[in-house]
C-alpha positions in Angstrom: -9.5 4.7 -18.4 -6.6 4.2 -16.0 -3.4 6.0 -16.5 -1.3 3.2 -17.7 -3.8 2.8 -20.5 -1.8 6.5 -21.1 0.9 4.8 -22.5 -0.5 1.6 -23.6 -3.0 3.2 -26.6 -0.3 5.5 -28.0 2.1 2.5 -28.1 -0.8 0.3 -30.0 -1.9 3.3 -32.4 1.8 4.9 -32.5 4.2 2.2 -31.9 6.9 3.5 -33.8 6.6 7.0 -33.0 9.3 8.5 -30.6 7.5 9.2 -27.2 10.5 10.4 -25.2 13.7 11.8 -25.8 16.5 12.1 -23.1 20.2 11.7 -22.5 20.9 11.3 -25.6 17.9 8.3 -26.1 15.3 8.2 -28.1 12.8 6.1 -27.4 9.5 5.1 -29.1 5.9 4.1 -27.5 6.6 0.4 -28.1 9.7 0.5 -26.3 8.8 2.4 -23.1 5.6 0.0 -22.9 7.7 -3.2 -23.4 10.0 -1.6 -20.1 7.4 -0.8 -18.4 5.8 -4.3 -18.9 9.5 -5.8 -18.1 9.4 -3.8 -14.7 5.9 -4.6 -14.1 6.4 -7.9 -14.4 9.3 -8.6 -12.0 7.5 -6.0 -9.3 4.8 -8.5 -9.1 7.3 -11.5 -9.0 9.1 -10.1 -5.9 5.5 -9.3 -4.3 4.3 -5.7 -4.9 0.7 -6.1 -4.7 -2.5 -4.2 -5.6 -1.9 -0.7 -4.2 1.3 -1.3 -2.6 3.4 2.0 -2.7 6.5 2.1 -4.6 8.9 5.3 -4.6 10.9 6.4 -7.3 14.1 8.6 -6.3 15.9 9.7 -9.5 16.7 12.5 -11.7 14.9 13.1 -14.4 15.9 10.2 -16.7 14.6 7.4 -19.6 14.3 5.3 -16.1 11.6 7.4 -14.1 9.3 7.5 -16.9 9.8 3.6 -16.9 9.2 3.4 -13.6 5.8 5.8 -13.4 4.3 3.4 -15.8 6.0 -0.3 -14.9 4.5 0.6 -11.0 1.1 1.5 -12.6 0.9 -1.6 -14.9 1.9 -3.6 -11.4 -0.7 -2.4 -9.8 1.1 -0.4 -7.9 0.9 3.4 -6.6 3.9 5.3 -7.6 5.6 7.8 -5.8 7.8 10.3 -7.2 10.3 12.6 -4.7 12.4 15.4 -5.7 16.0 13.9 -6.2 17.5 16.5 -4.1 15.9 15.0 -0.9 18.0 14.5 2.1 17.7 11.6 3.7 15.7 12.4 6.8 12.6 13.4 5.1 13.2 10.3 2.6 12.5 8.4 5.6 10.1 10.0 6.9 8.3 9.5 3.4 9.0 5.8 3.2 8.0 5.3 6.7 4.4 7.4 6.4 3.7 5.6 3.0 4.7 2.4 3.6 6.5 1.9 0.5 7.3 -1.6 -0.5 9.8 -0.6 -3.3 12.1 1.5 -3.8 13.8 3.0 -7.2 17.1 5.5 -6.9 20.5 5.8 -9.1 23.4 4.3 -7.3 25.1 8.2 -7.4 22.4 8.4 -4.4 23.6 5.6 -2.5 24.5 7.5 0.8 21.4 9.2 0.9 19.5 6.2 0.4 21.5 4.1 2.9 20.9 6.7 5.7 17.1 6.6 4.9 16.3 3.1 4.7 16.9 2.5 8.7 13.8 1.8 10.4 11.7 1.2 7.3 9.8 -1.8 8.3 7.9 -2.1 5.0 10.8 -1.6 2.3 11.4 -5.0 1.5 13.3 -3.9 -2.1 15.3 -1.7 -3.6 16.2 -1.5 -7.2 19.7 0.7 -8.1 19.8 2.7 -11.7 23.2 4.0 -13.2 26.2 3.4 -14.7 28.4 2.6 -11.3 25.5 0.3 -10.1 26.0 -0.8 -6.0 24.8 -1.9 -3.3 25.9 -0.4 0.0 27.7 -2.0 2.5 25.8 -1.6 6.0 22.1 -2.4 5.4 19.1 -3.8 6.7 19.0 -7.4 5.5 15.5 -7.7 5.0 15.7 -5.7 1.9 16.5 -7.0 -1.1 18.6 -5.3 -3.8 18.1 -5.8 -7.4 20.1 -3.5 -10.4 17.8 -2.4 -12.8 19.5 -3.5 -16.2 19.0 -7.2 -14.7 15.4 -6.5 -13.9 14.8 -5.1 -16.6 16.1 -7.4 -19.5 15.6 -10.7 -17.3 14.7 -13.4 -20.0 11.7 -14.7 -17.9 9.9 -11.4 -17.3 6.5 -11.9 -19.2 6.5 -9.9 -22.6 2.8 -9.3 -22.3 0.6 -6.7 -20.6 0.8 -7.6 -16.9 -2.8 -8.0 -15.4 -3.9 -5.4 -13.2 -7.3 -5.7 -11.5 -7.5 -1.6 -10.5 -10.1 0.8 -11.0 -10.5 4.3 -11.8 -11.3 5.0 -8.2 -7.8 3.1 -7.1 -4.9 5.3 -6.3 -2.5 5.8 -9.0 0.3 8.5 -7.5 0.7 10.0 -3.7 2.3 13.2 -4.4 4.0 14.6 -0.7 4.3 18.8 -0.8 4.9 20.7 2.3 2.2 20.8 5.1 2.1 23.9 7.5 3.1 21.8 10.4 6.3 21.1 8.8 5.8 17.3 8.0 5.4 16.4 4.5 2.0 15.8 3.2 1.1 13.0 0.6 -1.6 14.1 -2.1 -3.9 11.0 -2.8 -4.7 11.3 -6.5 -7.3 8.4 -8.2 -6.7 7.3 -11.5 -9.7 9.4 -12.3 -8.4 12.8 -10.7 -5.7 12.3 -13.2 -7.4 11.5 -16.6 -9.7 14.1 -15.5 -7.1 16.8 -14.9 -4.9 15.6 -17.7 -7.7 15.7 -20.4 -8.9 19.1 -18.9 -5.4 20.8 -19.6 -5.2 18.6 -22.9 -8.8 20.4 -24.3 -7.5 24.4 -23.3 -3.8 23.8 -24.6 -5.4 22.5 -28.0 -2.4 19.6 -27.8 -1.9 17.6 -31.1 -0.4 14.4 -31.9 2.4 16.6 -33.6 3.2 18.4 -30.2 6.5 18.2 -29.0 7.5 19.4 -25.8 10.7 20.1 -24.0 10.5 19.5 -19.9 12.8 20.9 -17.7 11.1 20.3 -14.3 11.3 18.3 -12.3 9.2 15.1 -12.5 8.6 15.2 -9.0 6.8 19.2 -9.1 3.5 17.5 -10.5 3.3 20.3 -13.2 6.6 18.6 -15.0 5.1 15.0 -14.3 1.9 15.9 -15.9 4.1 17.0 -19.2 4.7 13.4 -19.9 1.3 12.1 -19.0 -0.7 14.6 -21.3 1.8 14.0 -23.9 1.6 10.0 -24.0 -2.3 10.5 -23.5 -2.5 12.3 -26.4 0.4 10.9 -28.6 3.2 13.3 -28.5 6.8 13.5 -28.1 8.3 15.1 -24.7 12.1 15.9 -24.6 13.1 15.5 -20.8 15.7 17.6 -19.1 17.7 17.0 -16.1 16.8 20.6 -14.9 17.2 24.1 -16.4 20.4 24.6 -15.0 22.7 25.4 -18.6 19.8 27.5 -20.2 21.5 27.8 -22.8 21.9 24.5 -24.2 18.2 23.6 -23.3 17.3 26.7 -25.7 19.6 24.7 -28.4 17.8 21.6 -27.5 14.3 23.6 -27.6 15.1 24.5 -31.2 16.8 21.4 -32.2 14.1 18.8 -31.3 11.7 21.7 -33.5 9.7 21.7 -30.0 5.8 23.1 -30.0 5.7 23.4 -26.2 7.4 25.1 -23.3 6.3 24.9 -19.8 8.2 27.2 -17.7 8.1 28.9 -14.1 9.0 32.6 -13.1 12.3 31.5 -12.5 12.7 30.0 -16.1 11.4 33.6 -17.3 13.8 35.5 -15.3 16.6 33.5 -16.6 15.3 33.5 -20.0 14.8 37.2 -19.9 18.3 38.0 -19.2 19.9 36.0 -22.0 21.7 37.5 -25.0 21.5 36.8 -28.1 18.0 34.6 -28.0 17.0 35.9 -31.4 19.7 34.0 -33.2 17.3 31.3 -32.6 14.7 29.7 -34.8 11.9 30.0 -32.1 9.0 29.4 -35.1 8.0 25.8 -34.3 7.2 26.8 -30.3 3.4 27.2 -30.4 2.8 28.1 -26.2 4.7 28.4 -23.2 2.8 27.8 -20.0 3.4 28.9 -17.0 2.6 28.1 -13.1 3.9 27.9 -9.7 3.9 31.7 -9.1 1.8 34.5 -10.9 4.1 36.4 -13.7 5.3 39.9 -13.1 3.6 42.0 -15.9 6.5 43.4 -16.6 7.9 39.5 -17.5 4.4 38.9 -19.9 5.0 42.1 -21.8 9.1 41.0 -22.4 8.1 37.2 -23.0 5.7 38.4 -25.8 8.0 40.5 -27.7 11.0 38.0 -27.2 8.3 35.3 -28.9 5.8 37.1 -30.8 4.0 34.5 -32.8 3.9 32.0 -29.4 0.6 31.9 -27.2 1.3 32.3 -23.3 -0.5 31.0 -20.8 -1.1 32.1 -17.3 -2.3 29.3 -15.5 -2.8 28.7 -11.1 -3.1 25.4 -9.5 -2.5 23.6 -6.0 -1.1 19.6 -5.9 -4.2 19.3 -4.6 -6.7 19.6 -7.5 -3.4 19.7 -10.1 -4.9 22.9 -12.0 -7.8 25.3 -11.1 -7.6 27.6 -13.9 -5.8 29.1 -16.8 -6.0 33.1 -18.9 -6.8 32.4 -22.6 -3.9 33.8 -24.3 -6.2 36.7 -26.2 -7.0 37.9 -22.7 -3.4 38.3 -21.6 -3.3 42.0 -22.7 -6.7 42.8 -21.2 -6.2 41.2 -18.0 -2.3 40.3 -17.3 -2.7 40.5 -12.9 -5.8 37.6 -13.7 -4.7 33.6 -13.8 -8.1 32.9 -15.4 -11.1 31.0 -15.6 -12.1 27.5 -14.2 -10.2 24.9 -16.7 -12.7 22.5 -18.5 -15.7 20.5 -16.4 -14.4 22.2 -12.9 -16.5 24.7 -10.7 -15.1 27.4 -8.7 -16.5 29.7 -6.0 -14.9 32.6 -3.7 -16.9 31.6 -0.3 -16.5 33.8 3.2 -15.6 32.2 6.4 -19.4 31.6 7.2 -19.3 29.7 3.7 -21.4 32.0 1.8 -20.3 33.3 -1.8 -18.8 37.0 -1.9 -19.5 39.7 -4.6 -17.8 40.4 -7.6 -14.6 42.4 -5.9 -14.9 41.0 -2.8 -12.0 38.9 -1.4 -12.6 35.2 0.1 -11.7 31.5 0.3 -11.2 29.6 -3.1 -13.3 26.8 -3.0 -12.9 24.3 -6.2 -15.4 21.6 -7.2 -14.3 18.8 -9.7 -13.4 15.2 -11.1 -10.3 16.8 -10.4 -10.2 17.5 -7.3 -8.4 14.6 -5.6 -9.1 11.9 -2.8 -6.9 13.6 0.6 -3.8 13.5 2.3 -2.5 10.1 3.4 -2.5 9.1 6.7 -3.9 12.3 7.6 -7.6 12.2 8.5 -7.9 15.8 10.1 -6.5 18.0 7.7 -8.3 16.1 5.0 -11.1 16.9 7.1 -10.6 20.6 6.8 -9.1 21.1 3.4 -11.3 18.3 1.6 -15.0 19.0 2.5 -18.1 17.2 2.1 -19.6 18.9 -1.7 -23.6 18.9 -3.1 -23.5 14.8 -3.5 -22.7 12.2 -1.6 -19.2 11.4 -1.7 -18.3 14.3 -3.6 -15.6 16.5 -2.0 -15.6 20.4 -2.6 -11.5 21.2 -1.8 -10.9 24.6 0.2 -8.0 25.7 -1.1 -6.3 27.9 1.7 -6.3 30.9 -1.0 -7.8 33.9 -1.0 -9.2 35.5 -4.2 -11.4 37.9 -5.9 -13.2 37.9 -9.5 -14.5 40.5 -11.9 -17.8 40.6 -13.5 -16.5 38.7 -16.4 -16.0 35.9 -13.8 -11.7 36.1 -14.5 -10.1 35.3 -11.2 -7.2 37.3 -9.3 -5.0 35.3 -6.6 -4.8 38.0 -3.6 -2.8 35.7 -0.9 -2.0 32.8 1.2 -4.3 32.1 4.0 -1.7 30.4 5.9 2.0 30.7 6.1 3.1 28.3 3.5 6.0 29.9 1.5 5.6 29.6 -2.6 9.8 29.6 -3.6 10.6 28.7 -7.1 7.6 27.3 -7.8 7.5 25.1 -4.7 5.2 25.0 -1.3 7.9 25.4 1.7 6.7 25.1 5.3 8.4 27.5 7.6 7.9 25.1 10.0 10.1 22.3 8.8 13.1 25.0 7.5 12.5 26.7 11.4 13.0 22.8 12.3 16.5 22.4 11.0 17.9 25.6 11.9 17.0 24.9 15.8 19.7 21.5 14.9 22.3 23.8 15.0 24.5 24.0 17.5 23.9 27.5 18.9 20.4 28.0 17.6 17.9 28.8 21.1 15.0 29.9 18.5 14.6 30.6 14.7 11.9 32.4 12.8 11.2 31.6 9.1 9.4 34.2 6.5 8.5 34.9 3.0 9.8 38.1 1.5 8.7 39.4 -1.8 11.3 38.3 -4.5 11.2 39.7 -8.2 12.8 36.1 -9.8 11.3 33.5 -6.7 8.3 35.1 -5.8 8.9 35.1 -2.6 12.6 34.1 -0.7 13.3 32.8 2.4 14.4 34.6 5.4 15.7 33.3 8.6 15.5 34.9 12.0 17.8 33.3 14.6 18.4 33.8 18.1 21.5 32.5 19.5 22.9 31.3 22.9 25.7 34.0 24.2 28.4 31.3 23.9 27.6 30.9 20.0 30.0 32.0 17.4 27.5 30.8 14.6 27.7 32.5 11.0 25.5 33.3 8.3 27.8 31.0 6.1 27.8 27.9 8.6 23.8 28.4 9.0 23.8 28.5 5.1 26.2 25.3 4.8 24.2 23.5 7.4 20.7 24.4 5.5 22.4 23.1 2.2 23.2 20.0 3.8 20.2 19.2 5.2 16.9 20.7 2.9 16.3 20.9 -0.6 18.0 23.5 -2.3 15.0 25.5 -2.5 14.4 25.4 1.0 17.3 27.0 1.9 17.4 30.5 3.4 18.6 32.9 0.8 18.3 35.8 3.6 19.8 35.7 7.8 19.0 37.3 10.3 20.6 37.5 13.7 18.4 39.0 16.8 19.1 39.6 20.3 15.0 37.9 20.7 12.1 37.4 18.5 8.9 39.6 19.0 5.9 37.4 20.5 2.4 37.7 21.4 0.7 38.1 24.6 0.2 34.7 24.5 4.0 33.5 23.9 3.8 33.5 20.0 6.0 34.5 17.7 4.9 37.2 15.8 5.7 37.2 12.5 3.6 39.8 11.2 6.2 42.1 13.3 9.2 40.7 11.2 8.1 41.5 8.2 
């Protein structure tokens, strides 16, 4: 099975039935395939070949779920970036990927514009939205193409388009932060997706009848994964732009009768201080999920009495394997500090640094082993090297997973910290590195030091320690203003700090240990 194949089996045993409902659309499994084959098909006229990379820039929209599935049915890899980008990582993704394609909204024109300099292997850009454009001052061997032209062209073929892939092909690079501050691009295999997909699929008990209401991202592989599982399995998924007016997407929650609610600890927090949620009809919702960051207690024991009859899951996973484990809701009162047990047909183990399993209580290295467990970082041979390791087979890979844990003797597993100094905030992997990177751009800035500081609704939060030149006159507000304009909004420092120096090693190292 490939993940295309997703889509295309609902649509020929559900053709009728609504598969995805956004902006005020409502779409069924025959129509999304059709798009998908309409995009396919004019992706393969203009020259995207068999695993050529194509990126997909948008919001959350009726288009990016097109788009997953029309690169896929290409041939294509597709690869899916957080709309909030700025345009110097953009590049730097198109660049390291080698994207051929390129799919944003017209609303992101400048961004895009700024990006595509020095891309040598874009050769096409395709422009969503309403005010479709093209910019002005651009490299002229792109191409630009709207997508409503693309899309209904006449001459696109109106059957499947052939793709000659395999289940070992790639079917998504999926870039999260890497400790040395460039982004890193995931490799997943068609079958690291089915496999993760199907695994989630068998633990949640999803139904055809499920209906659940997204409102992450599509680029934070748990919000992507929503729609896959649900076309996989035949279900309806009701896609948010984001979870910014909670309100209205508890309206919507209740309105579309949803079964499913996959949620972060930021969702919770905000959830948890709304009034009035028990005017609502909550009685269809059948779980809430959760991932990104480990739940307070204190949120579990509020979340069940604000949905009594609704079955929570605690659930931990890395982009690199897409989930390692989940609690089974009857265990949440027992054990509400554990995320779990291995998820279906995956193997874990909690290995020393000499490689050797620990005892029950003892903390070490998170090792998982798994169909799951995906191919390696793109262009990035050494730290594949020493996150993806040679497993018990030939070409099997066992992925060390930077984490350090501990399990009972039931075998339920408790997440104790970060090996290195990646930075969980709001659900997302954030690399010092890269936010120290920016704030040394400012005007002013002689050195910077980034941490994590414990945060009841993040997780952690961001804190910046600068050091400035004696002529500077730099502020926390124009640091702040300068971050916004230049990271992703979750990136951003919520906490500054001006020093006189920063405490180093003997051996000329910041020591970050001392700022904390």
């Amino acid at each position: 099975m490939l993940v295309h194949h997703f889509l295309e089996n609902s649509a020929a045993r559900l053709p009728d039935k609504v598969a995805l409902i956004c902006e005020n659309q409502r779409l069924t499994y025959r129509e999304i395939d059709y798009l998908a084959n309409q995009l396919a098909s004019a992706l393969v006229d203009t020259g995207i070949r068999r695993q050529d990379r194509v990126v997909i820039f948008l919001d959350n929209s009726p288009e990016s779920v097109i788009s997953i599935f029309g690169i896929l049915k290409a041939g294509g890899i597709f690869i899916i970036l957080n709309p909030t980008m700025k345009s110097k990582k953009l590049n730097y993704i198109l660049k390291d990927s080698g994207a051929r394609a390129l799919i944003s909204q017209s609303s992101k024109v400048r961004v895009v514009t700024q990006a595509i300099n020095d891309t040598p292997d874009l050769k096409k850009v395709i422009w969503t939205g309403k005010s479709q454009q093209t910019p002005k001052e651009r490299p002229t061997a792109i191409s630009y193409h709207l997508w409503n032209e693309v899309i209904l062209k006449p001459n696109a073929l109106h059957h499947e388009p052939y793709t000659s892939n395999i289940d070992v092909d790639l079917a998504t690079i999926i870039y999260t932060s890497g400790s040395t501050g460039e982004p890193k691009g995931v490799m997943s295999a068609h079958y690291n997706v089915v496999s993760a997909a199907q695994s989630i699929i068998q633990y949640l008990e999803n139904v055809e009848n499920d209906i659940i209401l997204n409102a992450l991202p599509l680029s934070f592989d748990y919000g992507l994964y929503q729609v896959l599982m649900a076309f996989l399995f035949g279900g309806t998924v009701v896609l948010e732009k984001s979870f910014v007016y909670p309100y209205r997407i508890m309206e919507r929650l209740v309105q579309e009768q949803a079964t499913g609610f996959p949620i972060v600890p930021t969702m919770a927090a905000i959830l948890l201080q709304m009034n009035n949620l028990s005017r609502f009809d909550f009685s269809p919702l059948r779980y809430i999920t959760n991932t990104a960051a480990a739940l307070p207690v204190a949120y579990i024991r509020k979340l069940q009495a604000l949905f009594p009859h609704v079955r929570i899951y605690s659930m931990y996973g890395l982009t690199e394997c897409k989930r390692v484990s989940y609690l089974p809701p009857d265990q949440l009162d027992l054990r509400p500090e554990s995320v779990g047990i291995p998820i279906p047909n995956e193997e874990v183990f909690i290995v020393n640094e000499q490689g050797k399993e620990v005892g029950i209580g003892d903390v070490g290295e998170l090792v998982v082993r798994g169909s799951n467990v995906m191919r390696g970082y793109w262009n990035k041979p050494e730290e594949t090297s020493q996150t993806f390791r040679p497993g018990h087979y030939k070409g099997e890979a066992l992925l060390f997973t930077g984490d350090l844990f501990k399990k009972d003797k039931e075998g339920f597993l408790y997440f104790v910290s970060r090996k290195d100094d990646l930075l969980k905030v709001k659900g997302e992997r954030v690399s010092p590195k890269e936010v120290e990177n920016i704030l040394c751009d400012i005007d002013g800035v002689t050195e910077s030091a980034v941490i994590g500081v414990p945060d009841e609704i993040f997780g952690q939060a961001i804190k910046a320690f600068i050091v400035m030149d004696n002529d500077s006159e730099l502020t926390e507000s124009k640091v702040m203003n300068y971050c916004s304009k230049n990271l992703e909004s979750f990136m951003v420092p919520k906490y500054v700090e001006f020093l006189s120096s920063l405490p180093k090693s003997t051996s000329g190292k910041i020591n970050k240990k001392q700022l904390q």
